[in-house]
C-alpha positions as CSV (number, residue, x, y, z in Angstrom):
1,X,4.2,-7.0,-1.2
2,X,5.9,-9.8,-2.7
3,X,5.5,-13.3,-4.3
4,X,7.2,-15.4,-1.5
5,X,8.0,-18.8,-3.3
6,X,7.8,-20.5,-6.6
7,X,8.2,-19.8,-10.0
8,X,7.6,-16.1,-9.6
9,X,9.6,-15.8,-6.3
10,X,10.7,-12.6,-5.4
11,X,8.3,-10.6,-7.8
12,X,6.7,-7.7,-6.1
13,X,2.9,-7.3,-6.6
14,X,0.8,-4.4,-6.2
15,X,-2.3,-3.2,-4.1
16,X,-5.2,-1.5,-4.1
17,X,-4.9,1.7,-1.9
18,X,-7.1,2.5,0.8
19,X,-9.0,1.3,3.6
20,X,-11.5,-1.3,1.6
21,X,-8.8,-3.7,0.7
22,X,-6.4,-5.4,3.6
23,X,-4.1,-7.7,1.5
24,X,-2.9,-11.0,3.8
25,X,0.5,-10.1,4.7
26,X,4.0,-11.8,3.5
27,X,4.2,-13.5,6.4
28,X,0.9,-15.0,6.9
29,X,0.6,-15.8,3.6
30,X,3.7,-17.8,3.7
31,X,2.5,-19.6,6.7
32,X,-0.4,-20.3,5.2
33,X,0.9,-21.9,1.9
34,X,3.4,-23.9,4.0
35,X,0.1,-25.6,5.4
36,X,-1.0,-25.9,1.8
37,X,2.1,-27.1,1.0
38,X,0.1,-30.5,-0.6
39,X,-2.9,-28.9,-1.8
40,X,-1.8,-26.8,-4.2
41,X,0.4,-28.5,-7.3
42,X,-1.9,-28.8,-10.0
43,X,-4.9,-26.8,-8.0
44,X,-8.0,-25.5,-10.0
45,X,-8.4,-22.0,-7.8
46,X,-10.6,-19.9,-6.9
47,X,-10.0,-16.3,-5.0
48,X,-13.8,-14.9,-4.8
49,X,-12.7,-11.6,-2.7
50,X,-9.4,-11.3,-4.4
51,X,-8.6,-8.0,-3.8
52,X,-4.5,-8.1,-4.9
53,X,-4.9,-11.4,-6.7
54,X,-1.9,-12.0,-3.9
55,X,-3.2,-15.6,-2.5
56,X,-3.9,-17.0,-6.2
57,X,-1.1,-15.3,-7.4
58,X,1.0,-17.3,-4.7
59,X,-0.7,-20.2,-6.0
60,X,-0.4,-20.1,-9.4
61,X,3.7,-19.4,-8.6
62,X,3.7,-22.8,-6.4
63,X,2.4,-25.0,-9.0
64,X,-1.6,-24.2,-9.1
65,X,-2.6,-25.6,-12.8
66,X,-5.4,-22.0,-12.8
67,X,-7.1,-19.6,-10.8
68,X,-9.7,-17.4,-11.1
69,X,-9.8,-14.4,-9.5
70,X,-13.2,-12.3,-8.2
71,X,-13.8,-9.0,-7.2
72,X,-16.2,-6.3,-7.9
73,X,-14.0,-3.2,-6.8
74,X,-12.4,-1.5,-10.1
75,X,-9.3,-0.9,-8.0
76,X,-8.8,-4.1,-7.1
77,X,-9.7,-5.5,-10.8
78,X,-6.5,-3.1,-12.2
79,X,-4.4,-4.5,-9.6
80,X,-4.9,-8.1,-10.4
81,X,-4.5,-7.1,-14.1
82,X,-1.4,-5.5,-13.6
83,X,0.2,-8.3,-11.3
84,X,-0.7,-11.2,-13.6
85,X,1.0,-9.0,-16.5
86,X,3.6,-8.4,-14.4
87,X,3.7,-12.1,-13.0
88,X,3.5,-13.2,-16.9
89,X,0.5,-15.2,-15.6
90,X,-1.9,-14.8,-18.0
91,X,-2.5,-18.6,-19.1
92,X,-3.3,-19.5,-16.1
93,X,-5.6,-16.6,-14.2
94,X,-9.2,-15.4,-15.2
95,X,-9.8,-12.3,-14.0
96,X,-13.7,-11.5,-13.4
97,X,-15.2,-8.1,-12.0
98,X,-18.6,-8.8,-10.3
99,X,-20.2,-9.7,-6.9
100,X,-19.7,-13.1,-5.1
101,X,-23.6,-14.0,-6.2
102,X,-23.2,-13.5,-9.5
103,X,-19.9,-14.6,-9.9
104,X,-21.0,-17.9,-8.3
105,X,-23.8,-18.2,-10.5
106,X,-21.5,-17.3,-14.0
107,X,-19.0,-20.5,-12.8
108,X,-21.7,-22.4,-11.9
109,X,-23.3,-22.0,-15.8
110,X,-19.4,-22.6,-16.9
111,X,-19.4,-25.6,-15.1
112,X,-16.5,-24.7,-13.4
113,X,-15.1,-27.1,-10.2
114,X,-12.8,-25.8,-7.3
115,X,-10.2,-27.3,-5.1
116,X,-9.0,-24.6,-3.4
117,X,-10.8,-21.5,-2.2
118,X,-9.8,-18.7,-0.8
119,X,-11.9,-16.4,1.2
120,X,-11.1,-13.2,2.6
121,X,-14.3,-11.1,2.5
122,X,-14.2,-7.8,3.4
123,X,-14.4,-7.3,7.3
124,X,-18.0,-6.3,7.6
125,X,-18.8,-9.4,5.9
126,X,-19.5,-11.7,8.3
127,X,-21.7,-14.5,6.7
128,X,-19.0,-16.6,5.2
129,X,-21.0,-19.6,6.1
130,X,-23.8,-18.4,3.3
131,X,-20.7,-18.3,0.8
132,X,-20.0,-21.8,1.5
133,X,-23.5,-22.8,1.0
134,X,-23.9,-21.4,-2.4
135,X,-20.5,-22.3,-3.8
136,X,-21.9,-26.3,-2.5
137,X,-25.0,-26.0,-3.5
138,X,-24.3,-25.0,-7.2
139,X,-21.5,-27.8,-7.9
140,X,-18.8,-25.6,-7.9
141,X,-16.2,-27.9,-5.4
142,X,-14.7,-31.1,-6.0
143,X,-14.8,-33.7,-3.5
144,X,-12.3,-32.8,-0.4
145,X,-11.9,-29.3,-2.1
146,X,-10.0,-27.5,0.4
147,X,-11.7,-23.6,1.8
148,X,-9.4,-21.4,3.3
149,X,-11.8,-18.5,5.4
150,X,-9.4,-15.7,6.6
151,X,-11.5,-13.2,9.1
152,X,-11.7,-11.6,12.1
153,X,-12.0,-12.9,15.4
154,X,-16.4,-11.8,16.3
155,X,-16.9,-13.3,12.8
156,X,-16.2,-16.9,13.2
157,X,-16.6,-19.1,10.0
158,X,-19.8,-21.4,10.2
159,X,-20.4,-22.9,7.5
160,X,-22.9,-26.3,7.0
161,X,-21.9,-30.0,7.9
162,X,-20.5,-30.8,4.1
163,X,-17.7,-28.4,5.7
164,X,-15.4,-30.4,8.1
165,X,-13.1,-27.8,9.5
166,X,-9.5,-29.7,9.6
167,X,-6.9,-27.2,10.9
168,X,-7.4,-23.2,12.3
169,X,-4.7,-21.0,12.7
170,X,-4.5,-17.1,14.5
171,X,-1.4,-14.3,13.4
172,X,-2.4,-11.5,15.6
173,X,-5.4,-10.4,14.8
174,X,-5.7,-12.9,11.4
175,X,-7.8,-15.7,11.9
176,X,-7.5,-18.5,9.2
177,X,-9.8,-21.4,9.2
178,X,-9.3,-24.7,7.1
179,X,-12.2,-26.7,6.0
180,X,-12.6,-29.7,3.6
181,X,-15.9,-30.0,1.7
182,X,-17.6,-33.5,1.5
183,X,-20.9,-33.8,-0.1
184,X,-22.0,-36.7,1.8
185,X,-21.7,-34.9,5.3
186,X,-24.7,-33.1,5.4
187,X,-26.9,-34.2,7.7
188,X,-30.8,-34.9,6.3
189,X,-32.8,-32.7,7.5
C-alpha cells in the first residue's frame, strides 16, 4: 500500500495482517479522494474504524489541517503508529485505541467537530446508520460535514434524515456512500 498523492506521495504504508482488517485499496482510494477532491484542504478528520490509518493518512498528505484516527485492535493501533512516523505526520494525527462508543463519547467531552468522516466498519458491522446517529447526536459534525460509509452490498448505509446522501459509488464489490450532515433535516417526530 502506498500514499497515492500529496505531500507524502509515493510513501508506502503498512497493514495489519490478517483477516480482521481489509484496507480500501490504491485504486479505490484514489477514486475516492478524486471525489473529495474539495473537501479535504484544511479538513478536521476523523477515521473511527481506521484500521491502516490509510484514508486519513491520504488526507492529511492532500492538505487535511488533522485527523484523528480510531481503532480498538492493537494491530491496527501499531500500524497507524508506525505510518504516521514513517509519514512524519505526527502534528497532525491523534491516534486513539478504543471502541467507536467510547471513542465518540471521549471527542464529544473534547469538544471535538468533524468535517470529514470516514467509515469503514468491519464487515459484520452492519448498523452504520446507529454510527451516524451518535456521532449527530453528541455535536461532533460541522454543518455540511461530509461522511464517507464504505461497506458491502446486504449492508446498505441508513442513516437518519440530518444525512442527505449526495453521491454513491461501487468498485467491485466496494460500495462507497457519500452523505452530507445538516442538522436542520431531521424531520420532528
Amino acid at each position: 500500500m502506498r500514499i497515492i498523492a500529496g505531500e507524502a506521495r509515493g510513501r508506502s504504508i503498512v497493514a495489519p495482517k490478517g483477516m480482521d482488517t481489509r484496507p480500501t485499496q490504491d485504486h479505490v482510494r484514489e477514486s475516492l479522494f478524486n471525489i473529495l477532491m474539495h473537501d479535504t484542504p484544511d479538513a478536521v478528520v476523523l477515521d473511527l474504524f481506521a484500521g491502516s490509518g490509510a484514508l486519513a493518512l491520504e488526507a492529511v498528505s492532500r492538505g487535511a489541517a488533522e485527523a484523528t484516527l480510531v481503532d480498538h485492535n492493537p494491530q491496527a493501533i501499531a500500524c497507524i503508529n508506525r505510518n504516521v512516523e514513517t509519514l512524519r505526520m505526527d502534528a497532525h494525527i491523534t491516534v486513539m485505541r478504543s471502541d467507536w462508543q467510547t471513542a465518540l463519547e471521549r471527542l464529544k467531552q473534547e469538544g471535538k467537530k468533524f468535517s470529514l468522516v470516514f467509515l469503514d466498519p468491519p464487515y459484520l458491522m452492519r448498523d452504520t446508520g446507529l454510527v451516524c446517529t451518535r456521532m449527530a447526536d453528541a455535536g461532533l459534525l460541522k454543518e455540511d460535514a461530509l461522511v464517507v460509509i464504505e461497506h458491502r452490498s446486504d449492508a446498505k448505509p441508513e442513516p437518519d434524515q440530518r444525512f442527505i446522501e449526495r453521491d454513491r459509488r461501487r468498485y467491485g464489490d466496494t460500495h462507497i456512500h457519500f452523505f452530507a450532515f445538516q442538522e436542520g433535516a431531521r424531520e420532528d417526530v
